[in-house]
N, C-alpha and C positions, 0 to 999 in steps of 0.2 A: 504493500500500500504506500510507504513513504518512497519507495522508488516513484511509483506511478505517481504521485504526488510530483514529485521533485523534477520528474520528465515534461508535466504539463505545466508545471512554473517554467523551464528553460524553455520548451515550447512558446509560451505567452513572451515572456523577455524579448525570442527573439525575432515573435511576430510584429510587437512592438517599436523596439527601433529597426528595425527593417525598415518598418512602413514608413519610420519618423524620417530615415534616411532617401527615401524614395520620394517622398510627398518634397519638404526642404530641396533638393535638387531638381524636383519636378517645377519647383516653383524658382527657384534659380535660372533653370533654362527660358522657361516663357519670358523671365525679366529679361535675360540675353537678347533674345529674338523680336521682345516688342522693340528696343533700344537698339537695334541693329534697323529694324523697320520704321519705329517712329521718330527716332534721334538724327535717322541717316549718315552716321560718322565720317562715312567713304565720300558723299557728294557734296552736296550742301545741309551742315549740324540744324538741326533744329533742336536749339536751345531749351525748351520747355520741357523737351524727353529728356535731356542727358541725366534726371537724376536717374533714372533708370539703370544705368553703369554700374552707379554706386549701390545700388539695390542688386544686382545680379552679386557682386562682389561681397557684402557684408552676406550675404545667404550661404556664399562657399565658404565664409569664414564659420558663419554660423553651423554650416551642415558638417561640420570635419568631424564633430563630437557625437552624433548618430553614425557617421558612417564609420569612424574607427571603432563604437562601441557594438554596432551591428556584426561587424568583419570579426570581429573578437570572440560575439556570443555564437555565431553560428560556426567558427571555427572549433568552439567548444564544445559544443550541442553534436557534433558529429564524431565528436572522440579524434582528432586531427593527428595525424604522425608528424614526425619532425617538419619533412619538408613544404606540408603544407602550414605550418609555423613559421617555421622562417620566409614563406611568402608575404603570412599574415602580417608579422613583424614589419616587412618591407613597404606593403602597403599601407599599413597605418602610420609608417612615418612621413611616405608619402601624402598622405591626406592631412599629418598635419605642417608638411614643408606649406603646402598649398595655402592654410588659415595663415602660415607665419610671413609669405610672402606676401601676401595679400592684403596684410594689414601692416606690413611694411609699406605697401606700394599707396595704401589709401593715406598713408602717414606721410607720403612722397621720399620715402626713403627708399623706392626701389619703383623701376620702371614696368612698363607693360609686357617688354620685349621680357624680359627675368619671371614677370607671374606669369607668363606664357610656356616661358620653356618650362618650367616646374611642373606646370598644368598638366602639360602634354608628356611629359616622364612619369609622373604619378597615374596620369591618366590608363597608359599602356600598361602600369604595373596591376593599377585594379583591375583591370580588366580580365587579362591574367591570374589573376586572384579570383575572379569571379567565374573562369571557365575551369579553372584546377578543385574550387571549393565547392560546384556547382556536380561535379564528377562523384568528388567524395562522396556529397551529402546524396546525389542519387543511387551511388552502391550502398548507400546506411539506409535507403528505404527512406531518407530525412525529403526529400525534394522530389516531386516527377521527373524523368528522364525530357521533356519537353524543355524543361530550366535550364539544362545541363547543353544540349543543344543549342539552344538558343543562344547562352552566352559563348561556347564556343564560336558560334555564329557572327557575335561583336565584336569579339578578338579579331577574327579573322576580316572581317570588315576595318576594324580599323591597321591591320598591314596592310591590306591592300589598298586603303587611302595613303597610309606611308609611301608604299611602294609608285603609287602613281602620282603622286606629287613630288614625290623626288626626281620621277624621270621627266613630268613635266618641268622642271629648274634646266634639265639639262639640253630639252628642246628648244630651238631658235625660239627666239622672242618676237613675239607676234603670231607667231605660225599657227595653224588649225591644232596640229598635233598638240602644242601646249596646252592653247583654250580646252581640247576635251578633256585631256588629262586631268586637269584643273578641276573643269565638272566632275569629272568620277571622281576625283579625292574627295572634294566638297560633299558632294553626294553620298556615297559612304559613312565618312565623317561624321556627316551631322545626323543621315540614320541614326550610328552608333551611339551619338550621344543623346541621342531623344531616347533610346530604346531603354539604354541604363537604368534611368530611374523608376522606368515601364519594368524593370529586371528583378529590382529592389519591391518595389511592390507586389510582384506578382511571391516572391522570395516571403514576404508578410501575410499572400492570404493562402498560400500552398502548403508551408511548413507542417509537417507532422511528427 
């Protein structure tokens, strides 16, 4: 009884920040995307959106503490061997390089280009973390095997936005080949990043 007990408390924990972590970056992204759309940064700013920015950024800062404490519980929840430990470890330093650059940068102590690259190395490492934990927990019976696909599915979407934006830098400038390459990175990418949160959620109402 107090096993079964003790199973449906981790259970609940880690339906809970899961969800915290998924809703928090669900609502980070929209702020990204409305302030890409209504601020228009690339063309001509419109000044009335730009707090928007700062609201996409204090939400990453805000979400680091669901997402490391989600990564933590479901890493435990599944009885994890070392090297999905030392993933875990990884990305949760990761998640919180991200809060610490971030409020560097809104302090102006550190630029965009620096909370970019950080983003984007923590971002591959979660992800990663999410298709290796995603494995585990559906050989423990903890997650559907649809979970476990699926994030391998993001991983692999986001190499090959890597892979095809790298090649498009190397394409002549201007040329068609670049522009598509550019689309398919793009396109991937920002699948990938829309689905995450969509990952974490689905992570909050599957768990068993």
């Amino acid at each position: 009884m107090d096993i079964a007990i003790d199973r449906a408390a981790g259970t609940e924990q880690v339906r809970i920040w899961a969800g915290l972590q998924g809703f928090v970056s669900l609502a980070a992204l929209v702020a990204l995307i409305l302030f890409f759309v209504l601020a228009t940064p690339f063309s001509t700013p419109q000044s009335r959106w730009s707090w928007l920015g700062p609201v996409n950024d204090w939400l990453a800062v805000i979400g680091a503490l669901p997402w490391i404490v989600a990564m933590v519980l479901l890493a435990r929840y599944v009885v994890a061997g070392p090297w999905l430990w030392a993933l875990t470890v990884v990305a949760c330093l990761g998640a919180a390089a991200i809060a610490i650059v971030t409020l560097l940068m809104l302090a102006g102590l550190a630029d965009l280009q620096a909370q970019s690259v950080v983003a984007v190395v923590a971002t591959v490492v979660a992800f990663a973390w999410s298709a290796v934990a995603a494995g585990v927990a559906r050989d423990a019976g903890v997650l559907p095997g649809w979970l476990a696909v699926l994030a391998i599915a993001l991983l692999a979407a986001l190499v090959a936005c890597a892979i095809a934006g790298g090649i498009g830098f190397l394409a002549a400038d201007g040329s068609a080949v670049r522009t598509v390459l550019f689309g398919v990175a793009v396109v991937l990418g920002g699948l990938a990043w829309i689905a995450f949160p969509v990952w974490w959620l689905a992570v909050a109402s599957t768990v068993t």
